[in-house]
Every structure is written in C-alpha cells, then in structure tokens.
C-alpha positions in Angstrom: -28.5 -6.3 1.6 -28.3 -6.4 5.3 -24.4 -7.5 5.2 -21.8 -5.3 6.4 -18.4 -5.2 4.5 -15.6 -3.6 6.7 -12.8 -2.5 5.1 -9.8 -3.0 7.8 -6.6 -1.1 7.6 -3.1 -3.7 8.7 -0.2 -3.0 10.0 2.9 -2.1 7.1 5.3 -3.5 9.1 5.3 -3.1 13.2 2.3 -5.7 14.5 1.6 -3.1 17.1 0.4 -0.5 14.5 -3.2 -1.6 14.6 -6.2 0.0 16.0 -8.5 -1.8 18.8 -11.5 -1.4 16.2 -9.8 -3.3 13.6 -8.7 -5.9 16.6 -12.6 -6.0 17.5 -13.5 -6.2 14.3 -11.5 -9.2 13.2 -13.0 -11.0 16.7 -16.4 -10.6 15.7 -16.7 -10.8 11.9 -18.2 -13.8 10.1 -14.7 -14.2 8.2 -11.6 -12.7 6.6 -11.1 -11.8 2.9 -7.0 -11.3 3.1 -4.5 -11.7 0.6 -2.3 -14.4 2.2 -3.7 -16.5 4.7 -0.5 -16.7 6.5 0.4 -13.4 6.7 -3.1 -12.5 8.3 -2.6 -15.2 10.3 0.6 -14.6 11.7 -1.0 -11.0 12.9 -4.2 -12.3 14.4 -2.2 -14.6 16.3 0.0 -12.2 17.8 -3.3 -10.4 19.0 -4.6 -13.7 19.9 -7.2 -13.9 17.5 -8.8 -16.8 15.9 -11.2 -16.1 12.9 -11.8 -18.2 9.9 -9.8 -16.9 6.6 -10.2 -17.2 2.6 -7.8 -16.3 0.4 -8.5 -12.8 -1.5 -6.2 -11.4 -3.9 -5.9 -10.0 -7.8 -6.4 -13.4 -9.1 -10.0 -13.8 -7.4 -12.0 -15.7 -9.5 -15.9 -14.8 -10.4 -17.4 -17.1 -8.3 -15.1 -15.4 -5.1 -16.9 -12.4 -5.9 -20.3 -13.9 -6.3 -20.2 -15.7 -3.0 -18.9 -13.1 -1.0 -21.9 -10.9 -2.9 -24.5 -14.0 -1.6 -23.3 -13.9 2.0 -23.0 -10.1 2.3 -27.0 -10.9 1.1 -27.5 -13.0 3.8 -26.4 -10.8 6.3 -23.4 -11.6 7.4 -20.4 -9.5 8.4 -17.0 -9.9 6.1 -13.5 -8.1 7.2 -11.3 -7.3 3.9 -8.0 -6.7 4.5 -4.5 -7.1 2.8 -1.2 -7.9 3.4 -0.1 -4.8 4.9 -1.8 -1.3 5.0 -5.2 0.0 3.7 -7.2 -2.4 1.3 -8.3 -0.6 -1.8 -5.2 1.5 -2.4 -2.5 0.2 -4.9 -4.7 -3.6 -3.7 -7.4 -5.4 -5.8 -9.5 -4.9 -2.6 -11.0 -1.9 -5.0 -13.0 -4.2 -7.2 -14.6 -6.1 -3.8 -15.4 -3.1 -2.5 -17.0 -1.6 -5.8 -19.0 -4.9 -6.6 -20.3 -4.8 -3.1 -21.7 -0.8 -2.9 -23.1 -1.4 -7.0 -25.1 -4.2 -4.6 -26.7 -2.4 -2.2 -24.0 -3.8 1.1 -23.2 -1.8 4.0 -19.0 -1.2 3.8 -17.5 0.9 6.4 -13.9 2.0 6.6 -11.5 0.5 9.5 -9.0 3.3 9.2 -5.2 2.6 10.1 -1.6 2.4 8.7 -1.0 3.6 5.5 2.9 3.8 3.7 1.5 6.8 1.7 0.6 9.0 4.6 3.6 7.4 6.7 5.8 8.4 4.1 5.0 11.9 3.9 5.1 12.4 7.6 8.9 12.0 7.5 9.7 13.3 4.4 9.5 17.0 5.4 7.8 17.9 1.7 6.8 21.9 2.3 2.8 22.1 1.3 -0.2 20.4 1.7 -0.7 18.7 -1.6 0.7 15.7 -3.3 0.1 13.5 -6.2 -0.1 10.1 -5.3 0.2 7.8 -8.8 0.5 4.1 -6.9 3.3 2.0 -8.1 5.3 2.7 -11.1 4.3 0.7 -14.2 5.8 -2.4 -14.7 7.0 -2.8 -18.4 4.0 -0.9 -20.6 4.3 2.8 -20.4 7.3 3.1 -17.8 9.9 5.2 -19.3 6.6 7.5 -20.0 5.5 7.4 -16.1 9.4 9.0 -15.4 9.4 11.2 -18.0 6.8 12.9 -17.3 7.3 13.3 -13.3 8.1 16.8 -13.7 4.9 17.8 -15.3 2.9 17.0 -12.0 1.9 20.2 -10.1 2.8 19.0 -6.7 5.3 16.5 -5.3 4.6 13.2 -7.2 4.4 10.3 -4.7 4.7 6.2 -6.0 5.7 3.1 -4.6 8.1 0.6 -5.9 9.1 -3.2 -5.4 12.5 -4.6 -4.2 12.7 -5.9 -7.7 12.6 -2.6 -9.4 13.9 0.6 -7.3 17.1 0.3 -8.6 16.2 0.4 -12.1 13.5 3.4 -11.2 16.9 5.3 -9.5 18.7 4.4 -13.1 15.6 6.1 -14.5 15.5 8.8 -12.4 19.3 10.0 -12.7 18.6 9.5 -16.8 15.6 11.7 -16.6 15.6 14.2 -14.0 18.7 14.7 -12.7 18.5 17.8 -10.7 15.8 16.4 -8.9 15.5 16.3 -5.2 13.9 12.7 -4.3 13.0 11.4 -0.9 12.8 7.6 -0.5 11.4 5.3 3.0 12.3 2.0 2.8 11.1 -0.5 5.3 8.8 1.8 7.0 8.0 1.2 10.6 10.5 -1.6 10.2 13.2 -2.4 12.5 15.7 -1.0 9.2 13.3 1.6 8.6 15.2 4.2 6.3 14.8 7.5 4.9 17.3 8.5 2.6 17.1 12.1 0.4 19.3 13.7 -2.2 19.5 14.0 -6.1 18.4 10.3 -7.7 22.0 10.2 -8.3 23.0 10.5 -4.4 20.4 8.3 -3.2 21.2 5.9 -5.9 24.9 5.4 -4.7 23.4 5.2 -1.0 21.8 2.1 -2.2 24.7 0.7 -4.5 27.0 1.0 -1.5 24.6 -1.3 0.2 23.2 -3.9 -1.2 21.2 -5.3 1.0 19.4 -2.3 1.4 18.0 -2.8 -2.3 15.5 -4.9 -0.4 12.1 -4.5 1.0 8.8 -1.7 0.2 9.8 1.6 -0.7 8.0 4.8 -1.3 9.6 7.4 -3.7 9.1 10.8 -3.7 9.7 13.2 -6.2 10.3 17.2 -5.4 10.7 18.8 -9.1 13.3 19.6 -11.1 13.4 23.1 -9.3 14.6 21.9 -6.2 18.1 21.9 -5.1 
C-alpha cells in the first residue's frame, strides 16, 4: 500500500492544545476519519480549516473498514482522530489502526494531548510507573475491577464518565477506604479540577456540588498504604 494513515492527537478540552503538525496535517490530508463530525468540525474551524469528514466511531460498519482499506490502496492520505485526545487509547480508533498495519499501510503517529499523561502531571504520584486500565467496566465485571485495585503494583490509573463517578466513589469508599485517590475533572477546561483525599473526602467534595458530578474525569488510585 502506498497510503499513509496518520494517527492525529485532539485537543481534551482547550482548542489551543494542538500541535502545528496535526494543524498541517488536517490541511493536507485526503479526509477525516473522526468520531463526530461536528465536534471535529467545530475544531478545524476555529483553525480555519476546511477538509472533508466521515463519520468513524465503535459502531463502524465492515464496509467503513473496507473502504478506508481500498483508498489507503490507492494511495491516498487519511487523518484519524477522535473526539478529544489520542485515537487508539480507551477509542475504537485501535481496530482502524490494526486492520490498516495487518495491510501493509503507512500509519504514523501525530502526537498531542492526552488526559492520561495530563492527569499525572498534576497529580504529584511519587515514581515513575503507573498502571493505566482505561475506563472502568460498565456493568460485567465492575465490582471485580474495584476490588481488586489494591493488587496493582503501581498507582492504578482509569477514566470514568459523568454518568458513573459517583457510583465508582460509592465503590471506592465500600472497598478501599483508606485509600488516597486523586481525581481531574474537566482537564484543561475552564472548571478544570483536581481534587485529592480518601474516596470518602473527595466523594463529599463532589456531593456538596453537584454540578461538579459532570464532565471527563480521570481517577487515580494510590494504595491502601497511603495516608
């Protein structure tokens, strides 16, 4: 294949957090794989960018996959990216990506903005190891996922939705109670937030204040030995 598939890190939050190759590289690709067409949208504008988008997400069908797999074979240039952040990471822009190097295509990484790395930069976590586990299960294997936390060797990093941190904060008082937990919420936001304490401190933080039980958070979890 004489294709090229970039893989183009997005801002998480702040349009400005964007790197000039990603900017050049949305200017002179073919087209867009993004998640939601307006979202991308609205960021390309503000750089005043027009390219042409299609929709990409987890419920990309087959024929998606085949066509993108037909043009990359044609030679054309295709920029992947998703709603916010790095594609491939917690994002279905891993099976693209997989498809197209089991095919023989050129991808290169656009590196940028990333809530993991973000995260950790303000958490002040001692060390240079973490484990990152991606967000928390939904229903199947959940209460396992908390219960378990403490057997990870470093600090266990996850992400969670506005629809479930509170009931992960429920989970995390009920299971590890001791525990010293660091959570960003809105990062690089205008209510960007870090808040850290026992789940049971940073659960009342966030019961005081309701309206701070929305947006993307990032929990991280310091071990039962930590007070």
């Amino acid at each position: 294949m004489s294709g090229t598939l970039s893989v183009v890190a997005t801002p998480i939050g702040n349009l400005e957090d964007i790197t000039l190759r990603a900017l050049r590289t949305f200017r002179e690709c073919d087209y867009v794989l993004c998640e939601d067409t307006r979202v991308t949208g609205k960021l390309l504008s503000h750089h005043g960018i027009k390219a042409q988008l299609k929709r990409y997400d987890a419920h990309a069908s087959e024929k998606v996959h085949e066509q993108v797999l037909a043009d990359l074979e044609e030679g054309k240039h295709i920029a992947l990216c998703s709603d916010a952040g790095t594609p491939g990471i917690s994002d279905p822009g891993v099976f693209l990506v997989a498809r197209a190097r089991e095919a023989g295509a050129r991808t290169e990484a656009i590196p940028g903005p990333s809530a993991l790395t973000a995260a950790l930069s303000l958490a002040g976590i001692a060390g240079n190891q973490c484990t990152f586990l991606g967000f928390a299960p939904h229903k199947k294997g959940r209460q396992t996922f908390f219960r378990a936390l403490p057997d990870v060797p470093q600090p266990a990093v996850f992400f969670e939705s506005t629809h479930r941190v509170m009931k992960a904060l429920d989970a995390l008082v009920a299971e590890h109670p001791g525990s010293r937990i660091t959570v960003a919420r809105e990062l690089t936001k205008i209510h960007e937030e870090i808040v850290v304490g026992t789940p049971s401190q940073v659960r009342e933080h966030f019961l005081m204040t309701p309206i701070k039980q929305k947006g993307e958070f990032v929990i991280m979890f310091e071990g039962e030995a930590v007070r």
